[in-house]
C-alpha positions as CSV (number, residue, x, y, z in Angstrom):
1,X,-34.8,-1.2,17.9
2,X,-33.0,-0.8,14.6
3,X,-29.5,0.7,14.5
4,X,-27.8,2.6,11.9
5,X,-25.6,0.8,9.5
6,X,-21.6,0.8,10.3
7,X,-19.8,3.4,8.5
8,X,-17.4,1.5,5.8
9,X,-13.9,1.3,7.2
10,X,-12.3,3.4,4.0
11,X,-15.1,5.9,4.1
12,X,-14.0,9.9,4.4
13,X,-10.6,8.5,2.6
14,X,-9.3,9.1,-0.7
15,X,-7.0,6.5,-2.0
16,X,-4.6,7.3,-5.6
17,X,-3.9,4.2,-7.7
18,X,-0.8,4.7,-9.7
19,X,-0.6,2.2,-12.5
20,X,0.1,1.5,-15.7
21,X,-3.8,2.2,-16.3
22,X,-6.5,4.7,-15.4
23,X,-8.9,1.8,-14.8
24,X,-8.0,-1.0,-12.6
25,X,-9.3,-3.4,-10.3
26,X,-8.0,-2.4,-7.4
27,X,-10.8,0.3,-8.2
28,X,-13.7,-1.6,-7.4
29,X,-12.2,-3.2,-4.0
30,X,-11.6,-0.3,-2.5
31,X,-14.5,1.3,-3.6
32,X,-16.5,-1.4,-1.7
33,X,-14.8,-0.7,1.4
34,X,-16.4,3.2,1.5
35,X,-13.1,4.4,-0.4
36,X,-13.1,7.3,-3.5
37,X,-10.4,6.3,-6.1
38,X,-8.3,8.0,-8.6
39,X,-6.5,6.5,-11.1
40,X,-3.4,7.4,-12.8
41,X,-1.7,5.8,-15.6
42,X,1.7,6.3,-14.0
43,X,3.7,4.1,-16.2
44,X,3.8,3.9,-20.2
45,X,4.2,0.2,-21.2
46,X,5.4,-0.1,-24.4
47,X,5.7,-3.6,-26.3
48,X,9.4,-3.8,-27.3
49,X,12.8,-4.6,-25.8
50,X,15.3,-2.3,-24.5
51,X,17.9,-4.2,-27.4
52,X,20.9,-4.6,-25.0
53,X,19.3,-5.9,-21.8
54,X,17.1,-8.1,-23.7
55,X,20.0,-9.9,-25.8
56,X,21.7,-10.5,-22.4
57,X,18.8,-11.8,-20.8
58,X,17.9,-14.0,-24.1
59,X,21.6,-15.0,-23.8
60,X,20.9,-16.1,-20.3
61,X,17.6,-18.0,-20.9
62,X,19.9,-20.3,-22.4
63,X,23.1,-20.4,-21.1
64,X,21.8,-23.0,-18.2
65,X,19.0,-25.5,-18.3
66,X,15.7,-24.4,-16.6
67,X,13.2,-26.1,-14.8
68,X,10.3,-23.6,-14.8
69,X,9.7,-21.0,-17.5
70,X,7.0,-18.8,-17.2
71,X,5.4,-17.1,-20.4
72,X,3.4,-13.8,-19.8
73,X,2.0,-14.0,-23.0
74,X,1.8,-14.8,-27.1
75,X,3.2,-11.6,-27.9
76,X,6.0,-12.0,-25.8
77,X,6.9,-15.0,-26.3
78,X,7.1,-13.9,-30.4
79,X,8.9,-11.4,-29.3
80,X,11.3,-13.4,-27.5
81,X,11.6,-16.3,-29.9
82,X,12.2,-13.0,-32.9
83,X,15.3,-11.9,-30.4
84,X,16.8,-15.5,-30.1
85,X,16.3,-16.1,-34.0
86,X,18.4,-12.7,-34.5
87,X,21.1,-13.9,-32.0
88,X,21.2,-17.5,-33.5
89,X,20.1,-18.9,-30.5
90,X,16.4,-20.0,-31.7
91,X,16.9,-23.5,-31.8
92,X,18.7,-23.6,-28.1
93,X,15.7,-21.6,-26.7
94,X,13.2,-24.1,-28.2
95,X,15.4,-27.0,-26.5
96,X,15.4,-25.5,-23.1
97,X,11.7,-24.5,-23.4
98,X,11.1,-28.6,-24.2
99,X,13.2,-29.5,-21.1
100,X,11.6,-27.1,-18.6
101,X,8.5,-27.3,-17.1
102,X,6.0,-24.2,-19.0
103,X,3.5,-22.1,-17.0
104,X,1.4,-20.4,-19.8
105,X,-0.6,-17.3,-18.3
106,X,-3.8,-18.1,-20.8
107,X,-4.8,-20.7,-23.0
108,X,-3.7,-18.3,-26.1
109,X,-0.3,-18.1,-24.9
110,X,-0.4,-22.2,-24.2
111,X,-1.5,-22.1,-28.1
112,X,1.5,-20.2,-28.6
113,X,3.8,-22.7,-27.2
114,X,2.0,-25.8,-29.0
115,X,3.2,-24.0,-32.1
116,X,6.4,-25.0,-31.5
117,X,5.5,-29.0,-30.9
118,X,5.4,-28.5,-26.8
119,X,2.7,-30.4,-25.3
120,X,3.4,-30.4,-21.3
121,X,2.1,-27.2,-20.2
122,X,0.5,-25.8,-17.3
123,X,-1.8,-23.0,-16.4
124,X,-3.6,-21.3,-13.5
125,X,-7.6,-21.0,-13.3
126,X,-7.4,-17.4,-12.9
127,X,-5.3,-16.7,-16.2
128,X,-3.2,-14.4,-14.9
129,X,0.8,-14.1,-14.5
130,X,0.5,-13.8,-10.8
131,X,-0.9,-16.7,-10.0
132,X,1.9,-18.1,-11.8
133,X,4.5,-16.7,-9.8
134,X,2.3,-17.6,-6.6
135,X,2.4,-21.2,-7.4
136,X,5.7,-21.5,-8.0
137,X,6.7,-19.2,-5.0
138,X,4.8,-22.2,-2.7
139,X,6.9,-24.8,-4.3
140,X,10.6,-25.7,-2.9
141,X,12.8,-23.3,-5.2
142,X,16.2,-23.7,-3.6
143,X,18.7,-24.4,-6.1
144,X,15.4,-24.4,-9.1
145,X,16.7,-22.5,-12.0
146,X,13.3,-20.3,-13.3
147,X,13.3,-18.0,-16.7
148,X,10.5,-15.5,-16.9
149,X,9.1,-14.0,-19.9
150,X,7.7,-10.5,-18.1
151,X,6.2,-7.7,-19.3
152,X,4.8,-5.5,-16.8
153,X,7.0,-3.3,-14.2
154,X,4.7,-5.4,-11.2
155,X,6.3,-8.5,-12.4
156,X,9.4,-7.2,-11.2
157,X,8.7,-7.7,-8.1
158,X,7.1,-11.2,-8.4
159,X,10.8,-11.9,-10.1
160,X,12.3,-10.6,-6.5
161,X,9.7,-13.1,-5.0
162,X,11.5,-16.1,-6.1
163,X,14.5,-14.9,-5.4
164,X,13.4,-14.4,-1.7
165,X,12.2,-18.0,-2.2
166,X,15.6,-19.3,-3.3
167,X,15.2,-19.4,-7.2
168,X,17.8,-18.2,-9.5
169,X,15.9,-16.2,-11.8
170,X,16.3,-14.7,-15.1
171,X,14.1,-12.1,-16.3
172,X,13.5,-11.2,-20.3
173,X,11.9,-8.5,-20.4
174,X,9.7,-7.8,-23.3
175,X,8.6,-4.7,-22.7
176,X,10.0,-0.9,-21.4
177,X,8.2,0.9,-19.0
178,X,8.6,4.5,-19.5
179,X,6.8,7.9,-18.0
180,X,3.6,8.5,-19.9
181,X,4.0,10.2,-22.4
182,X,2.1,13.2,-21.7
183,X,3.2,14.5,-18.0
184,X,-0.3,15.7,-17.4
185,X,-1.5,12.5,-15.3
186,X,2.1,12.4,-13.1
187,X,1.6,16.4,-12.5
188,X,-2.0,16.3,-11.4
189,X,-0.7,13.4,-9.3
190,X,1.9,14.8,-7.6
191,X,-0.2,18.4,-7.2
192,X,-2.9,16.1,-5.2
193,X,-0.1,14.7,-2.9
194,X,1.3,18.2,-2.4
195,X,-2.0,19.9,-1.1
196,X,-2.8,16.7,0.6
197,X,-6.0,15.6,-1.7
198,X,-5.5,12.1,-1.2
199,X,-4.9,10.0,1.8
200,X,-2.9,7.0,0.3
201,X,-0.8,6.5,-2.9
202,X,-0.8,2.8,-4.4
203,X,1.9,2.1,-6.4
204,X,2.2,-0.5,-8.9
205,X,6.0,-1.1,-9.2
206,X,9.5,1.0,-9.3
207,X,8.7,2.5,-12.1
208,X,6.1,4.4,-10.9
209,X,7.5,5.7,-8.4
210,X,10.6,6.9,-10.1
211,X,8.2,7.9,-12.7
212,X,6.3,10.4,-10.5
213,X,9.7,11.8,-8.2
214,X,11.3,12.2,-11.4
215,X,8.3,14.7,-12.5
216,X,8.0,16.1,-9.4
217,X,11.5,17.3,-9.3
218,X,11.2,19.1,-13.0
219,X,8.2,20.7,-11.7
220,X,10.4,22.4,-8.6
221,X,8.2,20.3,-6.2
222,X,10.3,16.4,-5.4
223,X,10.8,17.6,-1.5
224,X,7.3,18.3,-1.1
225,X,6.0,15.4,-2.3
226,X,8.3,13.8,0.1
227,X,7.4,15.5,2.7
228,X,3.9,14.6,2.0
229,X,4.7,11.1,1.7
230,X,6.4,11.2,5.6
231,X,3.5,13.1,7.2
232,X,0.2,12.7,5.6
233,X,-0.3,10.5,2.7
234,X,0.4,6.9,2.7
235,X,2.4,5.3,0.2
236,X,1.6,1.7,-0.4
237,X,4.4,-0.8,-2.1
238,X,4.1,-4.0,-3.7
239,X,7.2,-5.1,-2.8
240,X,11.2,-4.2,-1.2
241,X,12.2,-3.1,-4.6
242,X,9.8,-0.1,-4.8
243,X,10.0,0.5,-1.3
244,X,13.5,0.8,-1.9
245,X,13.0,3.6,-4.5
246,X,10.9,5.3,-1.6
247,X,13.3,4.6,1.2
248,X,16.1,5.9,-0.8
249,X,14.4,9.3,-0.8
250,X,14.0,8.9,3.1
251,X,10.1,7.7,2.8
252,X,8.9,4.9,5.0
253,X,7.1,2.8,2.8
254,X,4.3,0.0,3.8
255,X,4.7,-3.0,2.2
256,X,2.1,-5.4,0.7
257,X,2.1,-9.0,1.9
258,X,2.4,-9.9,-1.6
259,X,3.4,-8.2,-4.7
260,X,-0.4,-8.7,-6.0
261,X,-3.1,-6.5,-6.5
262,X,-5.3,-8.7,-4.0
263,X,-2.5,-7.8,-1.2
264,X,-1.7,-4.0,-2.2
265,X,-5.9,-3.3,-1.6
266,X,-5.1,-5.2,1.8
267,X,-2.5,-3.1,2.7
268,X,-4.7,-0.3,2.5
269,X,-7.8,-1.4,4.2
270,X,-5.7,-2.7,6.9
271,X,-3.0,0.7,7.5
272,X,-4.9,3.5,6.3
273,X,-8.3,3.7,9.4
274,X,-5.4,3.6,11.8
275,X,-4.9,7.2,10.7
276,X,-7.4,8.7,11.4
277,X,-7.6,10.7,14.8
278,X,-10.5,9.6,17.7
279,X,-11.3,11.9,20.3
280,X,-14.4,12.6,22.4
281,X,-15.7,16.2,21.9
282,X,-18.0,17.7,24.0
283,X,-19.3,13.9,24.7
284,X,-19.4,13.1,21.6
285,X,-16.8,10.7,19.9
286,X,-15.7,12.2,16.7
287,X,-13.5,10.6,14.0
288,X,-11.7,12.5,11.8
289,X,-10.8,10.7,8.4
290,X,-8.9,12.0,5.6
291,X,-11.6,14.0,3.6
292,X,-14.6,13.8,6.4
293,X,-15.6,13.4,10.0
294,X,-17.7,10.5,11.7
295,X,-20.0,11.7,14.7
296,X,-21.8,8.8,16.9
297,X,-21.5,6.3,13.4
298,X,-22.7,9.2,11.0
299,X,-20.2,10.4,8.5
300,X,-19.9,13.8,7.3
301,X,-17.9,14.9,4.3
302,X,-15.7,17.7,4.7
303,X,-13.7,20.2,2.4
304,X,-9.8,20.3,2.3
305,X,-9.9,23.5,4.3
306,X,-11.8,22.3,6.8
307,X,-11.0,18.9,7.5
308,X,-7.1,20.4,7.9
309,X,-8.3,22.9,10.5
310,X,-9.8,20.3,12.1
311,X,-7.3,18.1,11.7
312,X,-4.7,21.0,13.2
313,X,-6.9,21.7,16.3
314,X,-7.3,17.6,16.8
315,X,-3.3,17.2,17.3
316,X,-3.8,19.6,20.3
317,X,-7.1,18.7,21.9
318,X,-7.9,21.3,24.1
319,X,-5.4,23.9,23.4
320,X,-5.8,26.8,21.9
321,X,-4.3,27.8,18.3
322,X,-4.0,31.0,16.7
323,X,-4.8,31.1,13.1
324,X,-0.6,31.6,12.9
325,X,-0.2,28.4,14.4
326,X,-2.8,26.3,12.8
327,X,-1.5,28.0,9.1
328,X,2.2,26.6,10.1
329,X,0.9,23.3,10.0
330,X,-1.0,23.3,6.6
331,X,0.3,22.4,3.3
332,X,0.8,25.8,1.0
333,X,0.4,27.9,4.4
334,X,2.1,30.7,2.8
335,X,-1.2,31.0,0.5
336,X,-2.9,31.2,3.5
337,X,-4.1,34.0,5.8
338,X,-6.2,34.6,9.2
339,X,-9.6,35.5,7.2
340,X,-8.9,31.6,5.6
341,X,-8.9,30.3,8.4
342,X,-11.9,31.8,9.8
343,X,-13.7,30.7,6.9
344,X,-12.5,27.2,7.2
345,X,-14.1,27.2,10.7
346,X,-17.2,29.0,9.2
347,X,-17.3,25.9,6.5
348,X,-16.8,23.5,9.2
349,X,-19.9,24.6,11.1
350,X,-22.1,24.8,8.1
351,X,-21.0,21.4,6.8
352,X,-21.9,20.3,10.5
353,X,-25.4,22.1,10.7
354,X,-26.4,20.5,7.2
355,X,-25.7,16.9,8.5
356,X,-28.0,17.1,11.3
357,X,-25.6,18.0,13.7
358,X,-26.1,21.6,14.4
359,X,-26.2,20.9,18.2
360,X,-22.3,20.0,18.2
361,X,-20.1,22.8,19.0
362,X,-17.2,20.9,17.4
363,X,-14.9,24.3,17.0
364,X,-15.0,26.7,19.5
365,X,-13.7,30.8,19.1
366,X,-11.7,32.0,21.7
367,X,-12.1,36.1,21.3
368,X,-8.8,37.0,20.5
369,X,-6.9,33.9,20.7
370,X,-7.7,31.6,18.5
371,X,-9.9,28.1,18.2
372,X,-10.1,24.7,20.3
373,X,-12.0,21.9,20.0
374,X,-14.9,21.4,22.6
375,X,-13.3,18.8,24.6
């Protein structure tokens, strides 16, 4: 006897990733857990100092000896030897870098280094500047002294990592991370959190959230995103730092294991199912998941209107709702009238009897009362 497959644990949820990209791998993870993905560059990276903060931190790199340096990449690590050369300070950087021990993300950044007569440098498998910060936060860093060439606003938290860890750690940043510069991508953003079009919000670092608040407020709408954030849609930190940004603005924020991409999808898979509402209706069990339903193991795809009908008749099994009561509890209810909502319930039960179950009265009509579900 053969039995249908098991419905993907993120399928029926929409997940935003807000980045310093449109495209990232986060993507493809989540995609292969059942989820649909948006991406949002969030963050505009640009490749040059803020000139104050970085002469401090250049300052710093070399005030102390270190005993790890991590380097991000070649370009920064020009960029950082330029700043030092303009300060005077080039050939005390080049010392310090000969005394410490250097993590090189990639081989061209280890080439870099070379370039300057270092030979004793070390590298992760993976090439990445997280796994640099991973191995080092699995070492013994009380009272280790660690300079960090970063240039991403993720690595920010990774910094905060070996502070955690007991490093003191000294950041030169190479690069500012601004709001894109068109406010297109943080407005369509912030309009799908509003109407409730996505079920969780990944966010790369601080600046992204600060990013997207701040263009939320000078579009008129920074408490309801907020309020969106606290009821429906999840919002998924990296680390306490952008949590902080959140929970400064009276968000609870989940927190990622790890400030890696790895952990963040984690996060996700392992928060975002226990959202969604399970109730037996009419002997049925039903799940209702951000942007569908799942009957007996069979998923069904649902509209906004719809599913938040649903959704309002689910949070009071067996009562009845007027359409006044279930249009308090929708986002932009003010847009919306009692003819809406009969047509939501209209969608509903066409959505239904084009899935193969036409027999499930999921939404009953009370004559002049309102709707319940069938329980």
């Amino acid at each position: 006897m053969s039995t249908a497959p098991a419905v993907p644990q993120l399928a029926g949820f929409t997940v935003a990733l807000a980045t310093d990209r449109r495209q990232h791998e986060m993507a493809g993870w989540l995609a292969a857990e059942g989820a649909r993905t948006v991406g949002f560059r969030a963050v505009q990276t640009t490749p040059q100092p803020e000139p104050s903060s970085f002469a401090d931190a250049i300052r710093a790199s070399v005030a102390e000896p270190a005993h790890e340096v991590i380097v991000s990449s070649a370009f920064g690590l020009r960029l950082w030897l330029e700043g030092a050369r303009r300060l005077g300070l080039l050939d005390d950087l080049v010392a310090g870098l000969a005394e410490a021990r250097l993590l090189a993300r990639n081989p061209v950044t280890a080439d870099g280094l070379r370039e300057l007569g270092l030979t004793q440098i070390w590298s992760t498998a993976a090439a990445t500047t997280e796994d640099l910060f991973r191995y080092l936060a699995g070492q013994p860093l009380a009272g280790r002294r660690v300079v960090a060439q970063i240039e991403m606003d993720a690595h920010r938290e990774l910094c905060h990592l070996l502070r955690e860890a007991g490093a003191a750690v000294v950041e030169v940043t190479t690069h500012q991370f601004g709001p894109p510069t068109h406010a297109d991508e943080l407005r369509r953003l912030g309009d799908l959190v509003v109407r409730r079009q996505v079920d969780a919000l990944v966010l790369a670092g601080p600046a992204s959230v600060r990013n997207l608040l701040d263009q939320a407020a000078t579009d008129g709408l920074r408490n309801e995103v907020l309020n969106a954030f606290v009821h429906d849609v999840l919002p998924v930190s990296p680390g306490p730092l952008t949590a902080a940004v959140l929970r400064s603005a009276g968000v609870p924020a989940v927190q990622a294991t790890e400030p890696v991409p790895r952990s963040l999808a984690a996060a996700v898979l392992a928060e975002l199912p226990l959202r969604a509402l399970t109730l037996d209706v009419a002997g049925r069990k039903v799940e209702i998941r951000g942007q569908a339903v799942v009957v007996d193991g069979q998923l069904v795809p649902v509209q906004a209107g719809p599913i938040g009908v649903l959704r309002a008749l689910a949070t009071h099994p067996g009562r009845v709702l007027s359409a006044a009561e279930i249009r308090s509890v929708l986002p932009h209810s003010s847009t919306v009238d009692d003819h809406a909502i009969e047509m939501a319930v209209s969608r509903l039960r066409g959505t239904l009897n084009h899935s193969d179950l036409s027999d499930l009265d999921l939404v009953q009509t009370v004559m002049k009362r309102g709707y319940r579900l069938a329980m």
